[in-house]
C-alpha positions in Angstrom: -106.2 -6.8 23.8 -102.7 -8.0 23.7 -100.1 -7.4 26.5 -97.3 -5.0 24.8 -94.4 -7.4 25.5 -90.9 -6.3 26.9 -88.7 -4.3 23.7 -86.1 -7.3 24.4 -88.3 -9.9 24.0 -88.3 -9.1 19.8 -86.0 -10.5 17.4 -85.1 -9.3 14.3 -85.0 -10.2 10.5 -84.3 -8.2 7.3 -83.2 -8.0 4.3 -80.6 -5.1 4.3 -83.5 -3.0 2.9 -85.9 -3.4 5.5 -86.7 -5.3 8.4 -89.2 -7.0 10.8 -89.4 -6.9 14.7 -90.9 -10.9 15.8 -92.0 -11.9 19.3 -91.7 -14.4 21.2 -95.2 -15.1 21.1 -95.0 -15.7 17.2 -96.5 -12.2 16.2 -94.6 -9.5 13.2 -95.5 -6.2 15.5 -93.6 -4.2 13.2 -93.0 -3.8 9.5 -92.1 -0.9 7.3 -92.0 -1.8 3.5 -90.5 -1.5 0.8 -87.9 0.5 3.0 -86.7 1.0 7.0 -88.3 4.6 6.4 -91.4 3.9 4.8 -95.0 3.6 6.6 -95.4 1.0 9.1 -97.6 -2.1 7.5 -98.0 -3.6 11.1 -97.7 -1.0 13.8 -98.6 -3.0 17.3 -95.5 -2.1 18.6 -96.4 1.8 19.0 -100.1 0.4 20.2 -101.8 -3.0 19.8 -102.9 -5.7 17.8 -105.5 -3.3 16.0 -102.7 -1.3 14.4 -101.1 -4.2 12.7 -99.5 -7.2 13.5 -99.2 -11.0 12.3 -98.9 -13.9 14.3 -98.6 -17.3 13.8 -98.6 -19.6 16.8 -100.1 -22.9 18.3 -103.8 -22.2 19.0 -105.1 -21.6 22.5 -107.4 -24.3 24.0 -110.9 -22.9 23.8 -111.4 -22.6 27.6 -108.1 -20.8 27.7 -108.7 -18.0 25.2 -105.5 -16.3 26.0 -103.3 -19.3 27.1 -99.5 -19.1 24.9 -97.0 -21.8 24.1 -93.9 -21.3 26.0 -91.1 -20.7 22.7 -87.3 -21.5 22.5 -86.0 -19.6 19.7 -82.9 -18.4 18.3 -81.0 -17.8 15.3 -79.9 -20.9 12.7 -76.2 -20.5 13.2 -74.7 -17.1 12.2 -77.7 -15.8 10.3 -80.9 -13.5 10.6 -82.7 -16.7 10.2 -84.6 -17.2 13.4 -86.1 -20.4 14.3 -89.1 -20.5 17.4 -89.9 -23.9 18.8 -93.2 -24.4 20.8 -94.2 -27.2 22.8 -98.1 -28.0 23.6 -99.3 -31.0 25.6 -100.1 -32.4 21.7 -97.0 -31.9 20.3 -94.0 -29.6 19.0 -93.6 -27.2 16.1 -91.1 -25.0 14.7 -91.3 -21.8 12.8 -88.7 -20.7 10.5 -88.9 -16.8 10.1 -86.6 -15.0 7.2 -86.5 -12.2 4.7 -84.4 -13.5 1.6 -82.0 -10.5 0.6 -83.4 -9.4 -2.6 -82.5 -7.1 -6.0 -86.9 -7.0 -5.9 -89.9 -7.3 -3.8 -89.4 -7.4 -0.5 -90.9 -10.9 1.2 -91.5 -12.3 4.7 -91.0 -16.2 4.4 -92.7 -17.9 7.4 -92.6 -21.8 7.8 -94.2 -24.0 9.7 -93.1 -27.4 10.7 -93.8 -30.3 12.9 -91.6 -32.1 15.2 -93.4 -34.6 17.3 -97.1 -35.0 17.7 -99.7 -32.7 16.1 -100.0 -29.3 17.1 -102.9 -26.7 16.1 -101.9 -23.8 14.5 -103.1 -20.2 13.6 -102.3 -17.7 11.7 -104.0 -14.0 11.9 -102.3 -10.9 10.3 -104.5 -7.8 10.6 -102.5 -5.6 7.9 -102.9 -1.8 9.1 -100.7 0.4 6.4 -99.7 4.0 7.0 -98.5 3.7 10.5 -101.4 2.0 11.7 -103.7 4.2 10.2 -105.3 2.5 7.3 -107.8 -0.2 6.7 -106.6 -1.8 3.5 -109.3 -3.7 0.8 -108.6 -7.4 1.3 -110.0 -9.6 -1.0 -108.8 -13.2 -2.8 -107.5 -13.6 -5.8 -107.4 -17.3 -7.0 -106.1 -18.8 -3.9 -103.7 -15.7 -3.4 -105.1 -12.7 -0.2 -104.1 -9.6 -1.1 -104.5 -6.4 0.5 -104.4 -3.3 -1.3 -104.4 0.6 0.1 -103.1 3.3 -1.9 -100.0 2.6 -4.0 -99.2 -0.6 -1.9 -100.3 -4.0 -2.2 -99.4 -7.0 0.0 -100.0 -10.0 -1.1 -100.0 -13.4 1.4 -99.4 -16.8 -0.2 -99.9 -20.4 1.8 -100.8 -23.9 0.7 -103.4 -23.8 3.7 -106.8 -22.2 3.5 -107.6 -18.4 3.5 -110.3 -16.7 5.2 -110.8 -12.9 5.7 -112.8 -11.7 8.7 -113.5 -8.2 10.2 -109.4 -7.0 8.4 -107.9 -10.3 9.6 -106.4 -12.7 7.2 -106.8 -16.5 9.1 -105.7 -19.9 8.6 -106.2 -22.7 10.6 -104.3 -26.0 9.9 -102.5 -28.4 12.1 -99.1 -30.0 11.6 -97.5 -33.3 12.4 -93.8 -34.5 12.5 -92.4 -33.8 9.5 -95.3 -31.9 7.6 -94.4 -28.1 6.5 -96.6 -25.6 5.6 -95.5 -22.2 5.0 -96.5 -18.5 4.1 -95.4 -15.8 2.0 -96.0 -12.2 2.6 -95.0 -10.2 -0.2 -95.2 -6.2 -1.0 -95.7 -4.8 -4.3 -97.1 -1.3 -5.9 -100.8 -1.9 -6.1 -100.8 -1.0 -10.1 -97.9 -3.2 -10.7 -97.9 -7.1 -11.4 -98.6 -9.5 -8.5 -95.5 -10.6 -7.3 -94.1 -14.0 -7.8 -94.6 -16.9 -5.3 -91.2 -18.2 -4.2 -89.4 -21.2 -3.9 -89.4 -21.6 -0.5 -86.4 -24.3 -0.2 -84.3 -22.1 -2.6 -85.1 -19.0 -0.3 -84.2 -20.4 2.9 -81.0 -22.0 1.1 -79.8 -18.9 -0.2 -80.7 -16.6 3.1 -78.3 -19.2 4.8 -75.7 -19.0 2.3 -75.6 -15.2 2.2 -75.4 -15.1 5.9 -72.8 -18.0 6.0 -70.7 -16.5 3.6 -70.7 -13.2 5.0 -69.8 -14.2 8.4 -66.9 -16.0 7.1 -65.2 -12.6 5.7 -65.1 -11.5 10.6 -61.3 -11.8 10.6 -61.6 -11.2 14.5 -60.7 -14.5 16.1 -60.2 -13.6 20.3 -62.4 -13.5 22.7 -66.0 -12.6 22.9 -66.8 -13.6 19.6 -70.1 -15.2 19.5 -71.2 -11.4 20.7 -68.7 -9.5 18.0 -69.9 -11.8 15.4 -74.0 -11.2 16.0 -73.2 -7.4 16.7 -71.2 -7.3 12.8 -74.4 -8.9 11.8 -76.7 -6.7 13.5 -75.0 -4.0 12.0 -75.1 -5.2 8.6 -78.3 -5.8 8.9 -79.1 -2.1 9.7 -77.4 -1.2 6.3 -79.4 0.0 3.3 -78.1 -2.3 0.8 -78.9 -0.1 -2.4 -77.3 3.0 -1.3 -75.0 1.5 1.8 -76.3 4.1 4.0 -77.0 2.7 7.6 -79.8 3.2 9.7 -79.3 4.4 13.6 -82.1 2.4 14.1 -85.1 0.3 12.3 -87.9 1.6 14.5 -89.1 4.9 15.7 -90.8 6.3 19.1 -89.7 3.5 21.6 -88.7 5.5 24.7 -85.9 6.0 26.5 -88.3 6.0 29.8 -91.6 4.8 29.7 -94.2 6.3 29.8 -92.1 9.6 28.7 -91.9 11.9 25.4 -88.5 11.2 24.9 -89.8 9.2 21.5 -87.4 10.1 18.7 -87.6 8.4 14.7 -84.0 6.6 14.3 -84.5 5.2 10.7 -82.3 7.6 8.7 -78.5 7.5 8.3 -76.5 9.8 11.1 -73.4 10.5 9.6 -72.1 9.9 13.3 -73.7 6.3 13.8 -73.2 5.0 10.2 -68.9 6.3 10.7 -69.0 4.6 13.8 -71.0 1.5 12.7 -67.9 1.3 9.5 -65.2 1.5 12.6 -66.6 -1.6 13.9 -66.6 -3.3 10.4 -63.7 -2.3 9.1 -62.3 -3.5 12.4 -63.6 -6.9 12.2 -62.3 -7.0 8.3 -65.3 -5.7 6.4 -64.2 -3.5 3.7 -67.0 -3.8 1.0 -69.3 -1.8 3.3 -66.7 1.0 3.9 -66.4 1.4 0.3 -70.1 1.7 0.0 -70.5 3.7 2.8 -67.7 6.1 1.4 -70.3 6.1 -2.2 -72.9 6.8 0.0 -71.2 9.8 1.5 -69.9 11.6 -1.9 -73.8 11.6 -3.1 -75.5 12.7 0.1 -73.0 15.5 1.0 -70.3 16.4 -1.7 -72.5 18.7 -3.6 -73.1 20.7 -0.6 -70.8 20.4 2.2 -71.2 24.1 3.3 -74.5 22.6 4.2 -73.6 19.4 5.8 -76.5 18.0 7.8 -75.9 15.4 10.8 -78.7 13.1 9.2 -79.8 12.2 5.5 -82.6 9.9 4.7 -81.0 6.1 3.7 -80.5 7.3 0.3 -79.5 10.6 0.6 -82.9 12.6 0.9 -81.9 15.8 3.3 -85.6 16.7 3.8 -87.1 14.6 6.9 -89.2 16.9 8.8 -90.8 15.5 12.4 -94.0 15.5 12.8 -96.3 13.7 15.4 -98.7 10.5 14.7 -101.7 11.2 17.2 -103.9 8.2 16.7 -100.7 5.8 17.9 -100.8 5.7 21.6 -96.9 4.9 22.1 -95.6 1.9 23.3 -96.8 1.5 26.8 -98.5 4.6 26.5 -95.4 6.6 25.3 -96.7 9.4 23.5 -96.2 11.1 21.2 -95.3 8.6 18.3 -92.7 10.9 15.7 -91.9 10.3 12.2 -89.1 11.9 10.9 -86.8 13.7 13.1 -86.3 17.8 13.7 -82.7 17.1 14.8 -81.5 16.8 10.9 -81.3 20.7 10.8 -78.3 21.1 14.1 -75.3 22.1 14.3 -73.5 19.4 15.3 -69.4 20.2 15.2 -68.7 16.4 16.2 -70.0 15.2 13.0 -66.6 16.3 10.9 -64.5 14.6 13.2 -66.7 11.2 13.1 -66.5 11.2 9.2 -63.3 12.3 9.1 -61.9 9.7 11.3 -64.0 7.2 9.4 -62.3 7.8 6.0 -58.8 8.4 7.9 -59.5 4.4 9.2 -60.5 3.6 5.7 -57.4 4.8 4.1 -55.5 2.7 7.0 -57.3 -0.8 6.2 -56.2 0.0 2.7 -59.3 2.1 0.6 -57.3 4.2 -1.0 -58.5 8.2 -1.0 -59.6 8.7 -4.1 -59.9 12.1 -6.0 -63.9 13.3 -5.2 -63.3 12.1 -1.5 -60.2 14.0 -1.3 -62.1 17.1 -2.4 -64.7 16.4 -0.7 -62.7 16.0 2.7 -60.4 19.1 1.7 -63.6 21.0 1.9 -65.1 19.9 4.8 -61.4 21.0 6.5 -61.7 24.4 5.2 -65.8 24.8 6.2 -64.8 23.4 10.1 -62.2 25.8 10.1 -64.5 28.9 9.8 -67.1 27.2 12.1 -65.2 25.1 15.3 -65.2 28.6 17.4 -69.1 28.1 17.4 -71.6 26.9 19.6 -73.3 23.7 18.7 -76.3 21.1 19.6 -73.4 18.9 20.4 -73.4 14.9 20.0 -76.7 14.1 21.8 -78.7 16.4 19.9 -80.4 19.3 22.5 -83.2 20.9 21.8 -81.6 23.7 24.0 -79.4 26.6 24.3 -76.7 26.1 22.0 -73.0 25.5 24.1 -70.0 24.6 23.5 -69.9 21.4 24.0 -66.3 19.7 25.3 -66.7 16.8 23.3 -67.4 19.0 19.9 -64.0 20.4 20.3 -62.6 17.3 20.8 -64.1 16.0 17.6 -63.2 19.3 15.5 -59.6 18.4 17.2 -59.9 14.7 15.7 -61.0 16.1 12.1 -57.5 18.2 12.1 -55.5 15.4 13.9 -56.5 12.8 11.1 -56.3 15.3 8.1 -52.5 16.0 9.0 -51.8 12.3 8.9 -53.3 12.1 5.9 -51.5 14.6 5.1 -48.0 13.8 6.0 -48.9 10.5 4.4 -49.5 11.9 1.0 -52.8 10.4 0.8 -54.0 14.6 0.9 -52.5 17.8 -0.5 -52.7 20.4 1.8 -51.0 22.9 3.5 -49.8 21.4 6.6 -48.3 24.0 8.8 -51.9 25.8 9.3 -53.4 22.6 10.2 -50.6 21.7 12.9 -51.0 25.4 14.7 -54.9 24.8 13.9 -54.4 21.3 15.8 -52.6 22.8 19.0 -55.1 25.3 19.1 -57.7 23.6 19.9 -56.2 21.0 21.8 -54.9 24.1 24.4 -58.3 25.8 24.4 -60.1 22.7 24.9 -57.5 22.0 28.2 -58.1 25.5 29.1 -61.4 26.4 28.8 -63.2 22.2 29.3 -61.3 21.3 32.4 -62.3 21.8 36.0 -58.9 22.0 37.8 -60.6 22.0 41.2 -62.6 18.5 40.4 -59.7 17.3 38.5 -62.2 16.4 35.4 -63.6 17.6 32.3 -66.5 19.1 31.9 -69.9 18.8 29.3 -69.6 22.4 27.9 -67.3 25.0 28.4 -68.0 27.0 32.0 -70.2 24.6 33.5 -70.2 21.7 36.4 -72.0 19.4 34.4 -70.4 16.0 33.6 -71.0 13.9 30.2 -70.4 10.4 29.2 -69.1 11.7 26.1 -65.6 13.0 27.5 -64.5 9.2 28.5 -63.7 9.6 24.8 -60.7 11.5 25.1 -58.3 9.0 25.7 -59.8 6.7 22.8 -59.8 8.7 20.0 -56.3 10.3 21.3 -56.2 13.4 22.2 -54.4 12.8 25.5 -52.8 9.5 26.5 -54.5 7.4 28.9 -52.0 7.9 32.2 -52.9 11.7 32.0 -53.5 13.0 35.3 -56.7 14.8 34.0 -57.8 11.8 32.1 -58.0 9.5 35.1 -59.5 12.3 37.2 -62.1 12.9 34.4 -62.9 8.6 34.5 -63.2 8.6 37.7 -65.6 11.5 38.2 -68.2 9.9 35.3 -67.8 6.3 37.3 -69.1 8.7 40.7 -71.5 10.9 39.3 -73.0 9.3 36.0 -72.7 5.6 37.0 -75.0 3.6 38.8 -73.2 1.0 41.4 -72.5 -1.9 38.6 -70.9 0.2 36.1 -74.2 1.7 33.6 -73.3 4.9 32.6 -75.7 7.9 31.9 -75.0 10.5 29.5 -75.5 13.3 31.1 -77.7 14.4 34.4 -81.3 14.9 33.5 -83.8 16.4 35.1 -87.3 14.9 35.9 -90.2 17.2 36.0 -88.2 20.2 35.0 -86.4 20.6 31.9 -82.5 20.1 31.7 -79.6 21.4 30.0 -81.0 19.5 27.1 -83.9 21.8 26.7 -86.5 18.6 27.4 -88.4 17.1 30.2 -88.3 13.8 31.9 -85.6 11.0 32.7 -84.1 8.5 30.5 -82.3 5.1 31.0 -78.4 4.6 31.1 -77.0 4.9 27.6 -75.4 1.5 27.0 -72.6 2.7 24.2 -71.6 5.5 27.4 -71.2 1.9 29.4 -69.2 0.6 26.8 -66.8 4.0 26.5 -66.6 3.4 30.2 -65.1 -0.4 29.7 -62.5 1.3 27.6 -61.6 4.0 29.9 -61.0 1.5 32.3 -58.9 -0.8 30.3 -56.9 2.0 28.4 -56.2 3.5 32.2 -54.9 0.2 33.5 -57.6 -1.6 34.9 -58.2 -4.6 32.2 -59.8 -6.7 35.2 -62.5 -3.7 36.3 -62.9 -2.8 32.1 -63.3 -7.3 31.5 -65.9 -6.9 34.3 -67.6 -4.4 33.0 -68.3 -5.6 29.4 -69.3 -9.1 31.2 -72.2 -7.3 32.5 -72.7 -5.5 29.3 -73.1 -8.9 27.3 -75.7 -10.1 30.1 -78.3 -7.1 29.2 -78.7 -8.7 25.6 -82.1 -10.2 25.0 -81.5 -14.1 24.1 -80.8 -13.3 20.6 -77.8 -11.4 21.5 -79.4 -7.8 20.4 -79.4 -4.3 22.2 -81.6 -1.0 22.5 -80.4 1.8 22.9 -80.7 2.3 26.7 -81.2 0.2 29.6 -83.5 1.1 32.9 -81.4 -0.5 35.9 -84.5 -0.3 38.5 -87.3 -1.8 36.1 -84.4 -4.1 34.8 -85.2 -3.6 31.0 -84.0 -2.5 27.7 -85.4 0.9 26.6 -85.6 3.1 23.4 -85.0 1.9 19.9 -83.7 -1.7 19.1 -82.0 -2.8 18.3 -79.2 0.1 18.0 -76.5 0.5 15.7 -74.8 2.2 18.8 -75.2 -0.4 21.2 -73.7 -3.4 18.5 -70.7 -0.8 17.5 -69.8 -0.8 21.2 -69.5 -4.3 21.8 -67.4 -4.6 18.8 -65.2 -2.1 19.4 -64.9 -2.8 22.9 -64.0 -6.2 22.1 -61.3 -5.7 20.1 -59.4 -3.7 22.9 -60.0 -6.0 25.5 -58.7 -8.5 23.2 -55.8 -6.1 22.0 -54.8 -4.7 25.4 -55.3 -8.2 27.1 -52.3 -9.6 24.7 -49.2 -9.9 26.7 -46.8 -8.3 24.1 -49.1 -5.4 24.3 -50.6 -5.3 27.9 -48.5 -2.3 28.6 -50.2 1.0 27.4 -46.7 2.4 26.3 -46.7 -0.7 24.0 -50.3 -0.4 22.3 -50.4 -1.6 18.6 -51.5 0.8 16.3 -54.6 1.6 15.6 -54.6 2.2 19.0 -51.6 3.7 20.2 -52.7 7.2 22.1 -49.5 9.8 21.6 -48.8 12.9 24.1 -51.8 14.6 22.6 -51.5 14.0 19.3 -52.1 9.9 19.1 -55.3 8.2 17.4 -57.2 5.3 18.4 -58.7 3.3 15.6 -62.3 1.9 16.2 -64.0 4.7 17.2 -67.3 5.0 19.3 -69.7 8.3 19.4 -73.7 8.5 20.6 -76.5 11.0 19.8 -79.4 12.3 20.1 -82.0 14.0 22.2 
């Protein structure tokens, strides 16, 4: 049996509709098709080779059975086209992997080529649909393999030989310099027509030019941009092209410690991750996808924003109930393995003031409010006005007690700070005097009732001594300027109590064997987008060397493609839990583009910070804007 490799030692393709994890060792180990959400095709990565997986590499020698080819790999340029190159006593290959972006059938385009010598090659997919679950009828059909279980029908095109063999589809072939042989895995509904067979230069061709020409539109130009550039395509990547919703995440159940049950499905679009995730790209000149985004939003919640949930399915669906897969083991033994997540059914106040702010930075890059999201935002006002007082789940999703969480009110605050602007701007009609008492309301009850006078810092929920990441926010999105006493207290107590010595930040404290305030069991990593808020915190407070530092370190977790999970584990020195996050790439954007702003002499003084970012006694607002989740 395979070795389950290291989460960062994936890459990723896709084709803004779904996407495939790849390996260093040349093997697909997961696949969900036609969709992010849909049933995994190959499912190794929650178990082993049995559950699915496809890998092409240079065959082992025969008295080295489980000898592997040492790969260089990385993307062609600005793109999601990744190239591997492996190097065997006889030789060197390549191997092109990409997923065109498509209007029909999805399609995994694999090619191989040679570069010097001869090399050997195999390649062995072991199709395993419904999570793993399935053993599909594979059979030929002229010298076309197709697989067919249920409704779904893969069908896997080469100009090499074909054999089936105990569920494995093999081909062994061997290139020389300059010879190309490539595969074609495509997905279609069993009863429907067999998909057609590709041209394979035109494919590649056009996955470059879509990727070149998108990367082109990144009006950020300072430093760090090889990083801000990969993270805007990360994120775009993680967008559900059709609809414009974005997922959190393409994969589900990799844990945030392993061995733990802290496995959570991440392939649906949080209102709270896809708002932030538009931030980043609105902040890097990408208005298209906001405008999409905002589409996105008016079907999924304007017929029912009494009802607004904190997660949809990527086109809208509201119904995606958990439930546990018990014949997947869990990557690394992580168990359970969930589909679907319980989490969609919270009260989350935060949410308003994420998707608020979102279309309040939409109108300022010039998308004009139009009539439905007007009413749509007018209501969502008047709903958070009945409902801020309450206790929530709060932004990383507890399957506790409700509290009321600090960093809630703060949100609710944003969602009234942004709507008067708006407001006074005449880009809303509404009553403005309620909104301004409604504003300082909030803001005095939240300095009232969320600060700890005695530690000088605010607190996770009103009443208790826990910390949270989650309050390094205040200064960013506002809602009291950076040089506040109670701000720097409140930096300086996460950096002591939630940070381990080189700057990773937890969310919150956990608590082993017993279950926390979260309601759950078990540990977790450091949350990298906390580590990121932290950078800010540090460079909005003054210390641009510390905050530089910082997101230095940050960059150096990346896996050699430049992508992030969710968490990181600073003693096993690994990346943990889904990957790669929307989270994660939002932070290194936004982060970016403060350093970048704040490090700019005609604006190095925080009195002086250009708008979007200009924090106000109390009142001010902050621009990009960065938010986590979930338990």
């Amino acid at each position: 049996m395979k070795r389950l490799p290291r989460i960062e030692q994936y890459g990723l393709i896709g084709d803004m509709q779904t996407s495939a994890h790849v390996c260093d060792d040349g093997s697909i180990d997961w696949l969900c098709l036609p969709r992010f959400d849909s049933p995994a095709v190959f499912a190794g990565l929650l178990g082993a080779q049995e559950h699915g997986s496809w890998q092409i590499a240079p065959a082992p020698p025969a008295d080295q059975p489980n000898a592997g080819a040492v790969a260089e790999r990385g993307y062609c340029g600005d793109s999601l086209v990744l190239e591997s190159v492996w190097r065997t006593p006889t030789g060197s290959a390549r191997v092109l992997d990409l997923m065109p972006p498509r209007d029909g059938a999805p399609q995994i385009v694999r090619i191989v080529e040679g570069v010097t010598g001869e090399v050997a090659m195999v390649s062995a997919m072991r199709p395993k649909p419904g999570y793993g679950s399935v053993s599909p009828w594979i059979h030929a059909v002229g010298a076309r393999m197709v697989s067919e279980a249920g409704a779904d029908a893969l069908w896997l095109d080469t100009n090499v030989q074909q054999v089936e063999k105990d569920g494995v589809v093999v081909s062994n072939f061997t290139v020389a310099a300059d010879q190309r042989v490539a595969f074609v895995l495509s997905w279609c509904p069993s009863h429907g027509a067999a998909p057609e067979v590709p041209d394979l230069e035109a494919a590649l061709a056009e996955t470059l030019s879509f990727w070149r020409d998108w990367t082109r539109e990144c009006t950020y130009d300072g430093p760090y941009r090889e990083a801000v550039v990969r993270s805007v395509i990360t994120l775009k990547a993680l967008t559900y092209g059709p609809s414009g919703g974005i997922v959190a995440a393409p994969t589900t159940s990799l844990p945030e410690e392993i061995g733990g049950g802290r496995n959570w499905d991440y392939r649906f679009t949080w209102l709270r991750d896809a708002s932030t995730s538009l931030a980043a790209l609105l902040g890097t000149g990408y208005r298209q996808e906001a405008e999409a985004w905002r589409r996105w939003l008016l079907r999924a919640v304007a017929g029912d924003p009494e009802n607004l949930q904190i997660m949809y399915g990527i086109t809208g669906e509201r119904d995606v109930p958990e439930r546990v897969l018990p014949w997947l083991p869990g990557y690394e033994g992580s168990a359970p393995v969930r589909v679907g997540n319980g989490a969609a059914d919270q009260l989350q106040l935060d949410v308003y003031g994420e998707v608020i702010e979102t279309l309040y930075l939409a109108h300022e890059n010039g998308v004009a409010h139009c009539a439905d999201t007007a009413a749509l935002h007018q209501r969502l006002v008047e709903h958070l006005v009945q409902r801020w007082q309450e206790p929530d789940e709060g932004i990383w999703e507890i399957r506790g007690k409700r509290r009321h969480f600090v960093h809630s009110k703060v949100m609710a605050w944003v969602a009234i700070d942004r709507t008067v602007r708006l407001v006074e701007a005449g880009a809303l009609d509404m009553d403005l005097d309620p909104l301004v008492e409604l504003r300082e309301t909030i803001h005095h009850e939240v300095c009232t009732k969320g600060f700890d006078p005695e530690r000088n810092t605010f607190t996770q929920s009103y009443g208790s001594m826990e910390l949270d990441a989650a309050t390094l926010l205040i200064p960013r999105v506002g809602f009291l300027p950076p040089d506040d006493p109670r701000v720097i207290g409140t930096v300086n107590a996460v950096r002591s109590e939630l940070s381990t010595p080189d700057g990773l930040v937890y969310r919150y404290r956990t608590a082993g064997q017993h279950v926390g305030v979260d309601g759950l069991e078990g540990d977790e990593g450091a949350f990298l987008l906390c580590s990121f808020w932290l950078v800010d915190a540090l460079a909005l407070t003054g210390r641009l060397e510390d905050a530089h530092a910082l997101f230095e370190r940050l960059l150096a977790l990346r896996n050699d493609l430049g992508l992030l999970a969710e968490e990181y584990d600073p003693v096993l020195l690994r990346q943990l839990g889904n990957f790669p996050q929307a989270f994660s790439h939002m932070g290194v954007v936004a982060s970016a583009l403060l350093l970048h702003r704040l490090s700019t002499p005609s604006t190095q003084d925080l009195g002086t910070v250009p708008a979007p970012l200009a924090a106000s006694r109390g009142t001010g607002q902050t621009g990009i804007r960065l938010t986590p989740q979930r338990a």
